[in-house]
C-alpha positions as CSV (number, residue, x, y, z in Angstrom):
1,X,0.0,0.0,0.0
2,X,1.6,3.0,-1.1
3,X,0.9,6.8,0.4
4,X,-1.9,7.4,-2.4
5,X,-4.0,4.4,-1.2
6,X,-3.3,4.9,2.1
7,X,-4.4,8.4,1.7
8,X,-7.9,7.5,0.0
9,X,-8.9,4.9,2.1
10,X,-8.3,6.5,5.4
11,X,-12.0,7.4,6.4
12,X,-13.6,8.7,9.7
13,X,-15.6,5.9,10.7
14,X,-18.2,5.9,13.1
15,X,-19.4,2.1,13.4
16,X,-16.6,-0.2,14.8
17,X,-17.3,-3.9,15.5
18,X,-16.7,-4.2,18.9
19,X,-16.3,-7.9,18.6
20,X,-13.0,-7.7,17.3
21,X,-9.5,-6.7,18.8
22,X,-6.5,-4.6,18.1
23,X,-3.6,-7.1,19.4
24,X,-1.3,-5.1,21.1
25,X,1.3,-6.2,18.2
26,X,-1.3,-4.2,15.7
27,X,-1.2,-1.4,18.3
28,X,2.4,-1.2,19.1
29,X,3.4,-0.7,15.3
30,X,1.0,1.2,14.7
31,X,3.0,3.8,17.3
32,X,5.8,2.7,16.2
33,X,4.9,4.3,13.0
34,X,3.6,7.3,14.3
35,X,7.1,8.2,15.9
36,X,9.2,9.0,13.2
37,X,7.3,12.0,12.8
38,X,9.2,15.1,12.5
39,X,8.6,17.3,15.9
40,X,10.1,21.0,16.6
41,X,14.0,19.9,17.9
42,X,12.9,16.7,17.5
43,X,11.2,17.2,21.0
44,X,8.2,14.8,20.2
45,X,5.8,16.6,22.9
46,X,3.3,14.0,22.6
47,X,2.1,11.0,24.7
48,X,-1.2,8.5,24.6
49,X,-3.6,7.4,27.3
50,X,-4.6,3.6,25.8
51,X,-8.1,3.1,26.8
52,X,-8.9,-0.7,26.3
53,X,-10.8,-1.7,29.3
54,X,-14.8,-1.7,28.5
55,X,-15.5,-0.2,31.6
56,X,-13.0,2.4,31.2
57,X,-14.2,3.4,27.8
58,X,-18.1,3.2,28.8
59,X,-17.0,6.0,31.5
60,X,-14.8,7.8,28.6
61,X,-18.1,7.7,26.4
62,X,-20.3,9.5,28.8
63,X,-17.9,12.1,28.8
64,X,-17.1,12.2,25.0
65,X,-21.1,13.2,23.9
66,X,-22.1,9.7,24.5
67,X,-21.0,8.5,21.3
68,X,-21.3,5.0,20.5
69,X,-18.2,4.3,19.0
70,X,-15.9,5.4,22.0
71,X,-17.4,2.1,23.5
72,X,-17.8,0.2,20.5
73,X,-14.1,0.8,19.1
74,X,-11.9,-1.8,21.2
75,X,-9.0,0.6,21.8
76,X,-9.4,4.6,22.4
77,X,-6.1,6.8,22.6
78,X,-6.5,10.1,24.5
79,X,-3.8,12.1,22.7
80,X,-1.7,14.6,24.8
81,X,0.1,17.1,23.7
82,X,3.0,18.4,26.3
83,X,3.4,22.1,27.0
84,X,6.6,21.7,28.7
85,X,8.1,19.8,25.8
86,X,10.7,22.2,25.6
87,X,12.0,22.6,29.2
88,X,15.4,22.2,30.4
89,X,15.3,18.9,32.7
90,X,12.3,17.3,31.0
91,X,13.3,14.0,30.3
92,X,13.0,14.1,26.5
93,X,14.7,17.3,26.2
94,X,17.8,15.8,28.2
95,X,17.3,12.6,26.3
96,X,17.4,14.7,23.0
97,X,20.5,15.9,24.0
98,X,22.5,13.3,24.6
99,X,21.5,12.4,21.5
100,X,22.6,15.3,19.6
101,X,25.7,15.2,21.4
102,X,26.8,11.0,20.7
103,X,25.6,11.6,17.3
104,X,27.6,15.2,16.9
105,X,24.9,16.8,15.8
106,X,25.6,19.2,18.9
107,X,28.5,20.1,21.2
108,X,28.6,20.5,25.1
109,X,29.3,24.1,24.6
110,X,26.0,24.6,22.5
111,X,23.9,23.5,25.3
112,X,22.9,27.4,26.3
113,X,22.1,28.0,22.8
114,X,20.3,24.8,22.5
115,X,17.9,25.5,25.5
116,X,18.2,29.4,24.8
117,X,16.3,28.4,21.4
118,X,13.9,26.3,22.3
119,X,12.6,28.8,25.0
120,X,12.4,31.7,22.6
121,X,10.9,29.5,20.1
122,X,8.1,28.0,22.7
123,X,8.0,30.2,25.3
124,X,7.9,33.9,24.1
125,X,4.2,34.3,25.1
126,X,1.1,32.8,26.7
127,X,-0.1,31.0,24.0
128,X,3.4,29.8,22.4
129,X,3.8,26.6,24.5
130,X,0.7,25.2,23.9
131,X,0.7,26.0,20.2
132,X,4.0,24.4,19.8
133,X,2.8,21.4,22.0
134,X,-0.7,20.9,20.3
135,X,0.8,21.5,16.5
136,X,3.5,19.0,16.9
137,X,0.8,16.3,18.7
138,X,-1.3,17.0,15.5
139,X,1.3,15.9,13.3
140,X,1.2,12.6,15.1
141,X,-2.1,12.1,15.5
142,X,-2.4,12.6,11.7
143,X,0.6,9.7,11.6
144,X,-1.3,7.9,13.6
145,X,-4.7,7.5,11.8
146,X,-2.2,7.0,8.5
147,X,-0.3,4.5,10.2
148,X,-3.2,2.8,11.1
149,X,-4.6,2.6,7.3
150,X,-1.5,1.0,6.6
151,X,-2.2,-1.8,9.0
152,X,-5.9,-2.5,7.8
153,X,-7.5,-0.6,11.2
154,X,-10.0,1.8,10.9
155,X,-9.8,5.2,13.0
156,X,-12.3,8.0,14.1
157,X,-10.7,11.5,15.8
158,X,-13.1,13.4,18.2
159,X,-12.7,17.0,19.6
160,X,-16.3,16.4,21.3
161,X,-15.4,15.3,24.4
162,X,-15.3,17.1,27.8
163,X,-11.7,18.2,28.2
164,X,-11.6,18.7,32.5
165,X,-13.8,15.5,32.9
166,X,-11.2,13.2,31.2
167,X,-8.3,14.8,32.4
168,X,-10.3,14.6,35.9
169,X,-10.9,10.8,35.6
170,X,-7.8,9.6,33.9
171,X,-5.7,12.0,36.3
172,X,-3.9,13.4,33.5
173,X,-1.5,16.4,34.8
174,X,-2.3,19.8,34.0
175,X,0.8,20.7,31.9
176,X,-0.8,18.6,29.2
177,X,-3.2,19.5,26.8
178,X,-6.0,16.8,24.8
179,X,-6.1,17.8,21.5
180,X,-8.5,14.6,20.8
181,X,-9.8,11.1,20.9
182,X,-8.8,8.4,18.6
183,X,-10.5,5.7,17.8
184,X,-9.3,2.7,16.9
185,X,-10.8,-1.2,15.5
186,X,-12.1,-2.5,12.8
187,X,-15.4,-1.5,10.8
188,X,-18.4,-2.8,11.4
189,X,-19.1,-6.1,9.1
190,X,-21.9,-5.2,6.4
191,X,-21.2,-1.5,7.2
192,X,-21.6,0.6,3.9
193,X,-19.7,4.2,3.6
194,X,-21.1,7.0,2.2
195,X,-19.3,8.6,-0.4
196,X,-16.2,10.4,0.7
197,X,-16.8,14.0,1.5
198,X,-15.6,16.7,-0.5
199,X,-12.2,18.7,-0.3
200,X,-11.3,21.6,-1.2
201,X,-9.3,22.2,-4.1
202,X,-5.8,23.2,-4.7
203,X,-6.4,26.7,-6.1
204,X,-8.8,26.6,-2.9
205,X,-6.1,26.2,-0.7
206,X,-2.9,28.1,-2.1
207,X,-3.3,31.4,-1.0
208,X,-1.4,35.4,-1.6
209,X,-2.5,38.1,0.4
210,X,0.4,40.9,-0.7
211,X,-0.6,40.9,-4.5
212,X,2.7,38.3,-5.4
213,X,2.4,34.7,-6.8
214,X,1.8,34.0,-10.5
């Protein structure tokens, strides 16, 4: 399956059969995949919440709209997306480094520039940290649902959930933020799509706003 097929298969779908499982070998590379996506400094501010149990996802469906398929989908991923990503001491920011440092791609003495740029880059207002953490936790949640594809799963991403009632349950710490809900299984046996919806086109979508371009 190439990136074209992957790319027009992928569909939002909202019936799962809830009689069949993701094995965790399905699940695992289907992270696996995710994580070569490119992140700001390669700071990958992103983690998952793996929501398997049916009791746990019954409780995360009453807080997600009630929507069927949060229960009926066998796996659900609470995405996260780190706001301290790019702090000095955070584990993958020192992990980064040492990195960057056995594979040469920094030197000890560029360690104050390192952590000098990532602040300025993340950090130079309210709203910078959580842009640069939810941005780069969109990029692999996109990965995610194409990685998925690849391995014949199904996915559904949700915004309509109740943000403080899952991170209340789930005791997720308040430097992260929940960009969405993933779901994850199989379709529905017998289950017909409707046709794709539409998109908008490329002259649509490249844009000039200073009078330039051809």
């Amino acid at each position: 399956m190439n990136f074209q097929d992957i790319s027009e298969q992928r569909r939002a779908i909202n019936f799962f059969d809830p009689e069949q499982e993701v094995s965790q070998e399905s699940l695992t590379r289907m992270i696996e995949l995710a994580a070569r996506t490119p992140s700001s400094f390669n700071l990958q501010p992103w983690n998952l919440v793996v929501v398997r149990e049916q009791e746990e996802r019954e409780t995360l469906k009453a807080l997600a709209w009630n929507q069927d398929k949060v229960a009926e989908a066998p796996v659900v991923l609470i995405v996260l997306a780190d706001r301290k990503g790019w702090q000095e001491g955070h584990p993958v920011v020192e992990q980064n480094w040492q990195q960057m440092l056995a594979t040469g791609g920094m030197q000890p003495e560029q360690r104050d520039w390192f952590l000098g740029a990532a602040k300025s880059l993340y950090n130079w207002n309210e709203q910078a940290d959580l842009a640069f953490a939810v941005k780069n936790a969109g990029f692999f949640a996109m990965s995610l649902m194409y990685a998925a594809t690849s391995l014949g799963l199904e996915t559904h991403p949700m915004d309509g959930f109740d943000h403080e009632g899952v991170r209340r349950t789930f005791q997720i710490p308040d430097h992260y933020w929940l960009p969405l809900l993933l779901a994850v299984g199989y379709r529905k046996p017998g289950l017909e799509l409707q046709p794709a919806k539409w998109r908008k086109r490329v002259d649509e979508i490249v844009v000039r706003f200073d009078g330039g371009g051809a």
